[in-house]
OpenMM code with the backbone's topology and positions (N, CA, C; nanometers):
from openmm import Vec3, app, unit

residues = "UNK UNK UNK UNK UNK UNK UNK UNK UNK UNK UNK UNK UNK UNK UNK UNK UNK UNK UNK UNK UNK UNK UNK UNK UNK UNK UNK UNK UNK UNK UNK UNK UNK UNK UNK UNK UNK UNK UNK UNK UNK UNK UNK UNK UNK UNK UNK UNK UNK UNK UNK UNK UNK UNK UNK UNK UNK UNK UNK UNK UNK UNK UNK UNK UNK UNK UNK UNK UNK UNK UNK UNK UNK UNK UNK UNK UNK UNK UNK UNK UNK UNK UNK UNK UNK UNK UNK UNK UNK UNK UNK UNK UNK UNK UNK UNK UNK UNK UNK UNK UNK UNK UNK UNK UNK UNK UNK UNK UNK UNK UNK UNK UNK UNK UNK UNK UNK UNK UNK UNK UNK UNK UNK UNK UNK UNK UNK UNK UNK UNK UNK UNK UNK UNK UNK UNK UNK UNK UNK UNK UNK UNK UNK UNK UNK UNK UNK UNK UNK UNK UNK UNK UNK UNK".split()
positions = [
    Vec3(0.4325, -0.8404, -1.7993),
    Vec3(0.4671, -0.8774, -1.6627),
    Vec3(0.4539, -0.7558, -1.5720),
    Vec3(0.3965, -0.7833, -1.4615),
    Vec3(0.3517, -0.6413, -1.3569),
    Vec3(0.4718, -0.6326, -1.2988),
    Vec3(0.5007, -0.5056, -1.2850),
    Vec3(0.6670, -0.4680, -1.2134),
    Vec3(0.6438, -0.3329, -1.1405),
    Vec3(0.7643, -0.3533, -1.0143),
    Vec3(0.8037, -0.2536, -0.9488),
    Vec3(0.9098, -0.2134, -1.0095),
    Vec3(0.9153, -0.0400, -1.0585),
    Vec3(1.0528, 0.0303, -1.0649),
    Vec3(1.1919, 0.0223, -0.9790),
    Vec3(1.1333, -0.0299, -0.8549),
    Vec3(1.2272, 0.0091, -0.7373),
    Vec3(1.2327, -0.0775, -0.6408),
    Vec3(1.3161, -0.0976, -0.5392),
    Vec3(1.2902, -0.1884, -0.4521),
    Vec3(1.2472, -0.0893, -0.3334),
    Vec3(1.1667, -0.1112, -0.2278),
    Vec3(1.0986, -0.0578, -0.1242),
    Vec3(1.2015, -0.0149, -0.0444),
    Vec3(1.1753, 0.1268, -0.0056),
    Vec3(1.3516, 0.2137, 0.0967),
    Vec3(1.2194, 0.3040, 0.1801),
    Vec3(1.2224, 0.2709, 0.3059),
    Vec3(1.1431, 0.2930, 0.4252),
    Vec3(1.2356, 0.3233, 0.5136),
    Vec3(1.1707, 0.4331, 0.6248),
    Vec3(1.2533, 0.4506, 0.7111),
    Vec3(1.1586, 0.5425, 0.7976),
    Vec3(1.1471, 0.4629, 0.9618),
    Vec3(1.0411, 0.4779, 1.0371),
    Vec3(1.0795, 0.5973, 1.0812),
    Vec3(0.9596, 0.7221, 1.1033),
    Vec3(0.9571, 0.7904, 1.1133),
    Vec3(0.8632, 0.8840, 1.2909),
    Vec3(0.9485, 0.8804, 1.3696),
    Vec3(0.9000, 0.8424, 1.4796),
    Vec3(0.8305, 0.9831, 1.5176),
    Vec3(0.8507, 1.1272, 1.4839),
    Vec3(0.7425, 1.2439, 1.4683),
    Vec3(0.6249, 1.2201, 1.4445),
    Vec3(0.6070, 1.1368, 1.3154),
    Vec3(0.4692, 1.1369, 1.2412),
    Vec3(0.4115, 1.0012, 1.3485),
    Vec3(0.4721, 0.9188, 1.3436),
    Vec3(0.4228, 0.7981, 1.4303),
    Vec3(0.3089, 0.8831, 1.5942),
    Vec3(0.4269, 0.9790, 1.6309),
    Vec3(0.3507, 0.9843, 1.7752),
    Vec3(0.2451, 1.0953, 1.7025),
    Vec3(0.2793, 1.2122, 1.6711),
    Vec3(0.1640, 1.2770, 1.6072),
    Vec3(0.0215, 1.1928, 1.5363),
    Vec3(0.0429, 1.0824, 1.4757),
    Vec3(-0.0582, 1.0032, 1.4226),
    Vec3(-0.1143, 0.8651, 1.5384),
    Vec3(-0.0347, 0.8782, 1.6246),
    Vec3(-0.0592, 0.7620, 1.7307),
    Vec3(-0.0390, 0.6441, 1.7013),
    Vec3(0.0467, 0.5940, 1.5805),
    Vec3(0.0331, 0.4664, 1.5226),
    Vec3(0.1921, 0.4662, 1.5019),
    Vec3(0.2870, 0.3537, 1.4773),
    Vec3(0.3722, 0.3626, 1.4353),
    Vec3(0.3244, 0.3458, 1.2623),
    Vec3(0.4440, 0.4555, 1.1731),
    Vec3(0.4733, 0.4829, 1.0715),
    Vec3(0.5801, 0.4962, 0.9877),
    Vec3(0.5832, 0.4696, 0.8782),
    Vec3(0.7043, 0.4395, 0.7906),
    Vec3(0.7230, 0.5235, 0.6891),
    Vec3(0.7979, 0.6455, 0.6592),
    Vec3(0.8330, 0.7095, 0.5278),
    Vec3(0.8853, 0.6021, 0.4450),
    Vec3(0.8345, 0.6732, 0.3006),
    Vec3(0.8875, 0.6092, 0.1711),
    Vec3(0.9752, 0.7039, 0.1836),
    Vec3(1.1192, 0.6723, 0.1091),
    Vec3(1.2389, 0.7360, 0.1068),
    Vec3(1.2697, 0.7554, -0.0424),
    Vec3(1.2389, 0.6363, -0.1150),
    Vec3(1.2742, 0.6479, -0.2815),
    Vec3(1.1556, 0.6383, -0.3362),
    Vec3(1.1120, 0.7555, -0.4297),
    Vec3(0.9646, 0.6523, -0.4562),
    Vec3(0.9577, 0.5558, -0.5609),
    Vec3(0.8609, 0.4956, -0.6073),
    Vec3(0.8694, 0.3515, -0.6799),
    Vec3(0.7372, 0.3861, -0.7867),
    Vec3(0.7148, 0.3120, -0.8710),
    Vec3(0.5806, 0.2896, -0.9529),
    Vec3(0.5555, 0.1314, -0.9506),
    Vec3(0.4699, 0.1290, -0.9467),
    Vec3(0.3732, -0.0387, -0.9430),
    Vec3(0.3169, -0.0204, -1.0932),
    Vec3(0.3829, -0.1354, -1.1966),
    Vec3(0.2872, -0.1346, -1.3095),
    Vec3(0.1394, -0.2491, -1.3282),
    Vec3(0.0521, -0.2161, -1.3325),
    Vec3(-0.0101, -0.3347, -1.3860),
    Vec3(-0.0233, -0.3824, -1.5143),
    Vec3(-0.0167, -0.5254, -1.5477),
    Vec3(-0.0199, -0.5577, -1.6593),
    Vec3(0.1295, -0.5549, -1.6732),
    Vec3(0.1382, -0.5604, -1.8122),
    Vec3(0.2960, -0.5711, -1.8668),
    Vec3(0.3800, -0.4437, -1.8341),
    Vec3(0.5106, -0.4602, -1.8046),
    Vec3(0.6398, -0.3821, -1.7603),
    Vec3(0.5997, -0.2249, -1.8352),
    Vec3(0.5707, -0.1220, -1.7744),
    Vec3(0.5649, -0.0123, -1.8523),
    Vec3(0.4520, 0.0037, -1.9339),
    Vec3(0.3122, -0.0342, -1.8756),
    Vec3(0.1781, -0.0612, -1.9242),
    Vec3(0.1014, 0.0886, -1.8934),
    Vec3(0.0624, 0.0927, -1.9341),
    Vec3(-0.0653, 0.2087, -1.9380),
    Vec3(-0.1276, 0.1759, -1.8434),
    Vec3(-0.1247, 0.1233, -1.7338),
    Vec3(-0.1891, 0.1214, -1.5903),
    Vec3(-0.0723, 0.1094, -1.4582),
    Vec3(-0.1057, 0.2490, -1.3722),
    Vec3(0.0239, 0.2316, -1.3032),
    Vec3(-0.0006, 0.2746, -1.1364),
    Vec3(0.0691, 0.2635, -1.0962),
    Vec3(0.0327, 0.3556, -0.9006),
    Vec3(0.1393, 0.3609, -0.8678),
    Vec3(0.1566, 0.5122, -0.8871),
    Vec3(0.3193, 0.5917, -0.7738),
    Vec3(0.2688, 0.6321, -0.6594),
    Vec3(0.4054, 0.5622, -0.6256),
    Vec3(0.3946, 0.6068, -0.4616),
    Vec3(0.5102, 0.6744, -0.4641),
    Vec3(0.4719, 0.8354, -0.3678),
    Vec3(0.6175, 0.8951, -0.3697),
    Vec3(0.6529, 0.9159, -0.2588),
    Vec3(0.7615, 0.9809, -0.3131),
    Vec3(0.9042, 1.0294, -0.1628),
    Vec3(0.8185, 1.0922, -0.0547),
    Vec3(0.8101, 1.0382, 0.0795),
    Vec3(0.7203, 1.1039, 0.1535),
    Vec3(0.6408, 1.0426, 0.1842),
    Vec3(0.5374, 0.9529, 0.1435),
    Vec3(0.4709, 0.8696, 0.1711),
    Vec3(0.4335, 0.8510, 0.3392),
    Vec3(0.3391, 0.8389, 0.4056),
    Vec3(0.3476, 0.7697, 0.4893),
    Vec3(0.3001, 0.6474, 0.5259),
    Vec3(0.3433, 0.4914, 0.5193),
    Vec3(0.2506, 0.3764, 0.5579),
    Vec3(0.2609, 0.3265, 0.7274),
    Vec3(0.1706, 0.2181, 0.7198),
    Vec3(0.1776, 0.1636, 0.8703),
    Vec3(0.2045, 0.0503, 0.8382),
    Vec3(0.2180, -0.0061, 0.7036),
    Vec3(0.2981, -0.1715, 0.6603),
    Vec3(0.1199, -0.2156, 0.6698),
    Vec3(0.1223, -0.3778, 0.6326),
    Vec3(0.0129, -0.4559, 0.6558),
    Vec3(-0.0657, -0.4459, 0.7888),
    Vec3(-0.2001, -0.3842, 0.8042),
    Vec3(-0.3014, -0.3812, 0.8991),
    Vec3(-0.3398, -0.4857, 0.9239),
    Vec3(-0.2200, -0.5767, 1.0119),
    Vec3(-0.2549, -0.7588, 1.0654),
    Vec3(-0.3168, -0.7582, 1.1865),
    Vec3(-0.4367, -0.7832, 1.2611),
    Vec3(-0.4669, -0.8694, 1.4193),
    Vec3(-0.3384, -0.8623, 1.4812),
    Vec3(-0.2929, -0.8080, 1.5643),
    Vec3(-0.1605, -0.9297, 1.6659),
    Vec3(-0.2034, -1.0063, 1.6958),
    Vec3(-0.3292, -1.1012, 1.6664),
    Vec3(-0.3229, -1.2108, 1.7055),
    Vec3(-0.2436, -1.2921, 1.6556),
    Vec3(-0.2368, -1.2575, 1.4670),
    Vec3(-0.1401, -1.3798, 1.3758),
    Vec3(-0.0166, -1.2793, 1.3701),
    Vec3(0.0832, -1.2088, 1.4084),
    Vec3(0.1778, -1.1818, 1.3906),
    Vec3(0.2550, -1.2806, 1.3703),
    Vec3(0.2459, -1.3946, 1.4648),
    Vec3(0.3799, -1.4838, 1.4172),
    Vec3(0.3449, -1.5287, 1.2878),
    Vec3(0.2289, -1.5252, 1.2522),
    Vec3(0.2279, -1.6215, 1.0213),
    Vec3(0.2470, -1.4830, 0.9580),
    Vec3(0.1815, -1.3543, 1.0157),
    Vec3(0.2223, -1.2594, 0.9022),
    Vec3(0.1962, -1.1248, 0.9629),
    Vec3(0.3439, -1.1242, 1.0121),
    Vec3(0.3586, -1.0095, 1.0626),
    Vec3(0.3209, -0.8571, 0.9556),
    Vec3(0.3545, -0.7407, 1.0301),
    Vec3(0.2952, -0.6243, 1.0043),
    Vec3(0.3628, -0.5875, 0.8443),
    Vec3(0.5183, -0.6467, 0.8585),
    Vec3(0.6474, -0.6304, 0.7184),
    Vec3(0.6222, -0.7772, 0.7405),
    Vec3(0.6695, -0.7928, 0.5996),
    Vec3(0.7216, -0.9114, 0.5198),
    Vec3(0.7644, -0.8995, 0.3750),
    Vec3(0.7830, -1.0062, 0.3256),
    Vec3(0.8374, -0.9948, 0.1625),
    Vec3(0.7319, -0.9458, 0.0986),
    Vec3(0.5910, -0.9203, 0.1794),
    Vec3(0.4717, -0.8411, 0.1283),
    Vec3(0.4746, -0.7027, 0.1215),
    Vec3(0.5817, -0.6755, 0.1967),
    Vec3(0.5673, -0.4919, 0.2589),
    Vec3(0.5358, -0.3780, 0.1276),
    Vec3(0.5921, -0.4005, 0.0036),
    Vec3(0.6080, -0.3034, -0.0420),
    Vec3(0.4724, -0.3246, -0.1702),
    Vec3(0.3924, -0.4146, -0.1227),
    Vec3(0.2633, -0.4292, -0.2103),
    Vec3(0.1963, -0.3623, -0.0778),
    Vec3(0.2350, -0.4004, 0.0419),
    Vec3(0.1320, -0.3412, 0.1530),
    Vec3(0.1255, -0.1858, 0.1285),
    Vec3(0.2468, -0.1616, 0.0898),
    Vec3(0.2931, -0.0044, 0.0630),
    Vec3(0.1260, 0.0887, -0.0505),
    Vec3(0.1718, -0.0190, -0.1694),
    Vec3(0.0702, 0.0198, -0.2568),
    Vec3(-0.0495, 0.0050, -0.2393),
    Vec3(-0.0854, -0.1178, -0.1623),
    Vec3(-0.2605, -0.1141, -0.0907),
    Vec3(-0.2871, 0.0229, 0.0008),
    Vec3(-0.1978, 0.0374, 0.0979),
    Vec3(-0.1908, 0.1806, 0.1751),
    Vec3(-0.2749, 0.2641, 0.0898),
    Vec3(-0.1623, 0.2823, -0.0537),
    Vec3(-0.1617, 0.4569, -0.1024),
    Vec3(-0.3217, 0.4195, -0.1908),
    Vec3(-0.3345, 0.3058, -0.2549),
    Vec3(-0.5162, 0.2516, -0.2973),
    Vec3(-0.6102, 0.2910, -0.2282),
    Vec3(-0.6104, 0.2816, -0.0948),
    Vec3(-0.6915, 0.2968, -0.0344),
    Vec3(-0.7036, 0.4040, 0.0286),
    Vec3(-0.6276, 0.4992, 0.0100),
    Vec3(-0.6715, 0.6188, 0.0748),
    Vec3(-0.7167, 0.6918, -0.0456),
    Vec3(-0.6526, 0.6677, -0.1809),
    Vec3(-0.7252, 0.7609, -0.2942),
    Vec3(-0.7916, 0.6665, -0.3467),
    Vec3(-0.8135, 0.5462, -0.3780),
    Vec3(-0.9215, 0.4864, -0.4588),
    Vec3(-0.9000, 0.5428, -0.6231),
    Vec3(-0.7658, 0.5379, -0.6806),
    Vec3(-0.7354, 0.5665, -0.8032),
    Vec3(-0.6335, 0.4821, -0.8513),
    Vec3(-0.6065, 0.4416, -1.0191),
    Vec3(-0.5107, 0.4543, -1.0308),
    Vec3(-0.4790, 0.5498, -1.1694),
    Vec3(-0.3300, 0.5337, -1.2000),
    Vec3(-0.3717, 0.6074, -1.3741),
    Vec3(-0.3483, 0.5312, -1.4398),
    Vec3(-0.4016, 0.5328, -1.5332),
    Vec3(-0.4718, 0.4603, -1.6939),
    Vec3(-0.4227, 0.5367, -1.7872),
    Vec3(-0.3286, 0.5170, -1.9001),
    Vec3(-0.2936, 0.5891, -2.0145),
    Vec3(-0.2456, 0.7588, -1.9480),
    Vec3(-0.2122, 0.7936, -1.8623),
    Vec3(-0.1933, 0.9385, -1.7997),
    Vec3(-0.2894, 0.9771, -1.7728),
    Vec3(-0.3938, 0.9309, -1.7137),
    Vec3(-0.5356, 1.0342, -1.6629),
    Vec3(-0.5559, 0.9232, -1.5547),
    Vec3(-0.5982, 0.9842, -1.4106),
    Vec3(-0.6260, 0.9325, -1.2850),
    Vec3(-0.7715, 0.8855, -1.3360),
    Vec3(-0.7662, 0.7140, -1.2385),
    Vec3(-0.9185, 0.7016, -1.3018),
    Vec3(-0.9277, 0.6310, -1.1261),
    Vec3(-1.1125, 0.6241, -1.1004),
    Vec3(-1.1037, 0.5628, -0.9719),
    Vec3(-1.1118, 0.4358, -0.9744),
    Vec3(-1.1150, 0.3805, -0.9237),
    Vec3(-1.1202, 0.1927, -0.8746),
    Vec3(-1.2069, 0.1813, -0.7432),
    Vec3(-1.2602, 0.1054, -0.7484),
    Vec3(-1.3165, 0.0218, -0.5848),
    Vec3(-1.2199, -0.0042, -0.5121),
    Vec3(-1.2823, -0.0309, -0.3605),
    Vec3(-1.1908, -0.1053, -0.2951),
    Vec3(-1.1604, -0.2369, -0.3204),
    Vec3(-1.2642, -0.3310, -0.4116),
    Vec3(-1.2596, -0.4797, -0.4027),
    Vec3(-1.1469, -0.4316, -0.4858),
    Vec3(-1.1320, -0.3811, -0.6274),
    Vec3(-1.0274, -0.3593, -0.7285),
    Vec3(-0.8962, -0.3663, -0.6352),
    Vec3(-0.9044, -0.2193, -0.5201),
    Vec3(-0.7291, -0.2020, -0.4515),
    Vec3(-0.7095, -0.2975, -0.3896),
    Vec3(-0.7627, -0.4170, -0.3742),
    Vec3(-0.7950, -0.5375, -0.2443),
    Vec3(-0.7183, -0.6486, -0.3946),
    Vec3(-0.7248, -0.6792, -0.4710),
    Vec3(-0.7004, -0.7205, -0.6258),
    Vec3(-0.5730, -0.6980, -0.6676),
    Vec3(-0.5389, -0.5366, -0.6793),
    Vec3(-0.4274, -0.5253, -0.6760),
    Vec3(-0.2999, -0.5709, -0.5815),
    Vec3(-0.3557, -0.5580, -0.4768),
    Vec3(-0.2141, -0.6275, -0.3667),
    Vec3(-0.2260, -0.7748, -0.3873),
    Vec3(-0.2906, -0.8167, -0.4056),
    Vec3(-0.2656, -0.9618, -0.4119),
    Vec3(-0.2172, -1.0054, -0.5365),
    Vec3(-0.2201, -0.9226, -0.6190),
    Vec3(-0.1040, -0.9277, -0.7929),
    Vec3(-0.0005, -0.9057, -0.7514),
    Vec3(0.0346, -0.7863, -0.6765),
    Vec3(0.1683, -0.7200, -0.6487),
    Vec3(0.2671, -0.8353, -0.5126),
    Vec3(0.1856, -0.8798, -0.4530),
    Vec3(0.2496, -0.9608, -0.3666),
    Vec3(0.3097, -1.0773, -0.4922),
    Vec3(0.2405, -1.1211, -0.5675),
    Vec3(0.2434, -1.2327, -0.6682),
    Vec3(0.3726, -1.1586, -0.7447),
    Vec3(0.4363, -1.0897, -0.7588),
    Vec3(0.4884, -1.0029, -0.7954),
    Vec3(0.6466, -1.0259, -0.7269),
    Vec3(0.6168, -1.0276, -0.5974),
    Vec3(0.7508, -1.0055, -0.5221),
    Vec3(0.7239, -1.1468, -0.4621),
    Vec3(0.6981, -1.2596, -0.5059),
    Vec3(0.7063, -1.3621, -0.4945),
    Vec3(0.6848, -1.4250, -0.3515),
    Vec3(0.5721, -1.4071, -0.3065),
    Vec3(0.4846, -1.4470, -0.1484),
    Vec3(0.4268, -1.5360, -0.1987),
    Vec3(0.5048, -1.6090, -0.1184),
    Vec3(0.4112, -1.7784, -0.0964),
    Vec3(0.2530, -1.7656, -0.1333),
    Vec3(0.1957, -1.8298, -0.2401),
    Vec3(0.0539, -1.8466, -0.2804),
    Vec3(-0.0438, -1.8239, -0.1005),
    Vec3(-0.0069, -1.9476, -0.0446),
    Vec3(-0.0520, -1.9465, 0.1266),
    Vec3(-0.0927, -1.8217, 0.2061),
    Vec3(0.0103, -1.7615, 0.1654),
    Vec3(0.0302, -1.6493, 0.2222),
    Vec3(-0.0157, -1.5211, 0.1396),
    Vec3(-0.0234, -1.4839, 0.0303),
    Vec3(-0.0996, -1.4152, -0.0265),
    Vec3(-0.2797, -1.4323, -0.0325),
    Vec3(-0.3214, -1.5817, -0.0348),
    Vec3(-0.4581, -1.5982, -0.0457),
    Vec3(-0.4894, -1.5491, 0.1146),
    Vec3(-0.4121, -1.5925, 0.2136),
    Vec3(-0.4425, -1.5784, 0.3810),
    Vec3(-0.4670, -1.4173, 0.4096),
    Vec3(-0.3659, -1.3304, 0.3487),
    Vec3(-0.3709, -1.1838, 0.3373),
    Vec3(-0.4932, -1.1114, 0.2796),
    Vec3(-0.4979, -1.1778, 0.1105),
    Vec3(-0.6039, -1.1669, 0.0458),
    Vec3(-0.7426, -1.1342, 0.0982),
    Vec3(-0.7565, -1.2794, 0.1711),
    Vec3(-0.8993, -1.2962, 0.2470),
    Vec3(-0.9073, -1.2232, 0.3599),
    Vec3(-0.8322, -1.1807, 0.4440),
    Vec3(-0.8160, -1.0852, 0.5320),
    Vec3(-0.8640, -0.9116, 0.5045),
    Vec3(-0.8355, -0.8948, 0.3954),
    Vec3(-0.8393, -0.7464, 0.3837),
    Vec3(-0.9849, -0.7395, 0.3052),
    Vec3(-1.0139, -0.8375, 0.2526),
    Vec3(-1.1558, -0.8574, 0.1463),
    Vec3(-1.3069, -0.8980, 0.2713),
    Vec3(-1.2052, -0.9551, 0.3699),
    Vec3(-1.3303, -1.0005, 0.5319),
    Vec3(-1.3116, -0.8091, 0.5576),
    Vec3(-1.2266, -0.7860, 0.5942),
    Vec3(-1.2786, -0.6413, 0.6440),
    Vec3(-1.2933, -0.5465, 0.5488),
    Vec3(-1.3068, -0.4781, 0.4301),
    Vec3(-1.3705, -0.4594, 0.2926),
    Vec3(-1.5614, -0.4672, 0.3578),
    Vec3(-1.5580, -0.6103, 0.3607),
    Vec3(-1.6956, -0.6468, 0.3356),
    Vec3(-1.8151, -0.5800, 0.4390),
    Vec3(-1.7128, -0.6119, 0.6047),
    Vec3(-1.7476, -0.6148, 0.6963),
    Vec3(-1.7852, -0.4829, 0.7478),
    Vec3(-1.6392, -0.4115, 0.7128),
    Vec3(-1.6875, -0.2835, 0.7441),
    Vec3(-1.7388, -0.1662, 0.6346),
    Vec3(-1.7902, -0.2239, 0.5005),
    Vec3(-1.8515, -0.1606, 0.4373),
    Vec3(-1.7692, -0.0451, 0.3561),
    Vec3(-1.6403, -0.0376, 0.3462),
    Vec3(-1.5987, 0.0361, 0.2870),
    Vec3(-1.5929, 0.0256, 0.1318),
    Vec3(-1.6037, 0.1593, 0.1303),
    Vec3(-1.6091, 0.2339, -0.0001),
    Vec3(-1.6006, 0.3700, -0.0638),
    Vec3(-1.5057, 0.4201, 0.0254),
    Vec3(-1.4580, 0.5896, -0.0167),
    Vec3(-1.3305, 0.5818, 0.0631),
    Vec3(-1.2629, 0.6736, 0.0061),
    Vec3(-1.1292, 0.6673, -0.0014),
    Vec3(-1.0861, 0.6886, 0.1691),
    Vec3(-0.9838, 0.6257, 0.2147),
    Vec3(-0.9922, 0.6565, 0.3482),
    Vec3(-0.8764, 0.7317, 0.4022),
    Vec3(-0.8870, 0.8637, 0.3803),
    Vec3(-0.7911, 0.9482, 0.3752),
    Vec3(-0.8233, 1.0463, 0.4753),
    Vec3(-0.7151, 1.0712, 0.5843),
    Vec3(-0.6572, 1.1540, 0.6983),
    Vec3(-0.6010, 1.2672, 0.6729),
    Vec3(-0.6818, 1.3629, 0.6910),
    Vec3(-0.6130, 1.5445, 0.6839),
    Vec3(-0.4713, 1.5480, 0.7436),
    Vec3(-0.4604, 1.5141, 0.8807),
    Vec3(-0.3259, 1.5048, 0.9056),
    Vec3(-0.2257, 1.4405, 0.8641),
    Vec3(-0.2453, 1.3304, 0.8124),
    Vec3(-0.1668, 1.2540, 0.7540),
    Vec3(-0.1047, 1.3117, 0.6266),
    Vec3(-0.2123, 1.3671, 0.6035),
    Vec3(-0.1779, 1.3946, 0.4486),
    Vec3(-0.1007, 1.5714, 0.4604),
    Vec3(-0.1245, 1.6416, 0.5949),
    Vec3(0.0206, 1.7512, 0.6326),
    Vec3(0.1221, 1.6954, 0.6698),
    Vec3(0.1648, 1.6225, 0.7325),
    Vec3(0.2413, 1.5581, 0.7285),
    Vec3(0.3291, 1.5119, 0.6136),
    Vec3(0.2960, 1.4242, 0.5434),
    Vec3(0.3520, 1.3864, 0.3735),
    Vec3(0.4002, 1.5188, 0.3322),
    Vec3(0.2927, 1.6477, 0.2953),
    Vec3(0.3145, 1.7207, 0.2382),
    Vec3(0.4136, 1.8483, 0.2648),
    Vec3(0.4522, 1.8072, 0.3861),
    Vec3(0.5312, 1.8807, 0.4816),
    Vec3(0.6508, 1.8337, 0.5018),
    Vec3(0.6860, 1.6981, 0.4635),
    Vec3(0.8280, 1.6254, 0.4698),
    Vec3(0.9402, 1.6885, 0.3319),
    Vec3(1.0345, 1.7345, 0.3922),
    Vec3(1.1671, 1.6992, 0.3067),
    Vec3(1.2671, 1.6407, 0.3190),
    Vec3(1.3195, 1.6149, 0.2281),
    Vec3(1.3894, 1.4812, 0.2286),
    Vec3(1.5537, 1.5422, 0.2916),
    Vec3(1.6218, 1.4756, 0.3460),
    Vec3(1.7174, 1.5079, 0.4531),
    Vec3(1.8553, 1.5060, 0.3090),
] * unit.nanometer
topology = app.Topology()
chain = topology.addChain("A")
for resn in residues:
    res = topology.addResidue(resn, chain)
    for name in ("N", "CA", "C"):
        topology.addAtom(name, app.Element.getBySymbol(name[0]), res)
């Protein structure tokens, strides 16, 4: 059974937000995402520090699925997928595609129990822009990533 260690502890972080121009969310506790069975040889930590922006929704559909939801903390782990395009396998970092990190959130939502509806609607959303905009290398921000590496915990 695929499991989270932890339950998701966020706490918006309004420095990094205006410095990054986006609103942003520190991870506060960090968590592991297993795939496969509870404590499997395939895993993705996300740690203390973290920074996400929650689910990258249109405001057009905010009211079916806003930015948080009972999705947030798989949105968490698509975040940290997609900026490294890894996960680890038996203790050694291995890479993945994006279709793969696009795969994973839609397990992990399945996970924290999101309406089928609502996971396939998400699903297809992030796999339309995947396609559209051609990605395929990790999409990772220098600043972002001083930031993270620059946070201590209060």
């Amino acid at each position: 059974m695929k499991s989270f260690t932890a339950p998701l502890d966020i706490r918006y972080d309004a420095q990094a937000s205006k410095i990054l121009g986006a609103d942003h969310w520190r991870v506060v506790t960090p968590f592991r995402y297993y795939l496969g069975n509870k404590y499997s040889e395939q895993w993705v930590t996300v740690p203390a520090g973290y920074l996400t922006d929650g689910a990258s929704v249109p405001q057009l559909v905010w009211n079916l699925i806003p930015p948080w939801g009972s999705y947030g903390q798989a949105a968490v782990v698509h975040d940290l997928l997609c900026e490294y395009l890894a996960i680890v396998v038996a203790g050694e970092l291995v890479s993945i595609t994006r279709e793969r990190c696009d795969e994973i959130f839609c397990e992990s939502m399945g996970v924290l129990g999101v309406p089928e509806w609502k996971r396939w609607a998400i699903y297809q959303g992030v796999s339309l822009y995947r396609k559209l905009a051609r990605v395929e290398k990790p999409s990772t921000i220098p600043l972002k990533r001083e930031l993270e590496a620059a946070w201590l915990p209060i």
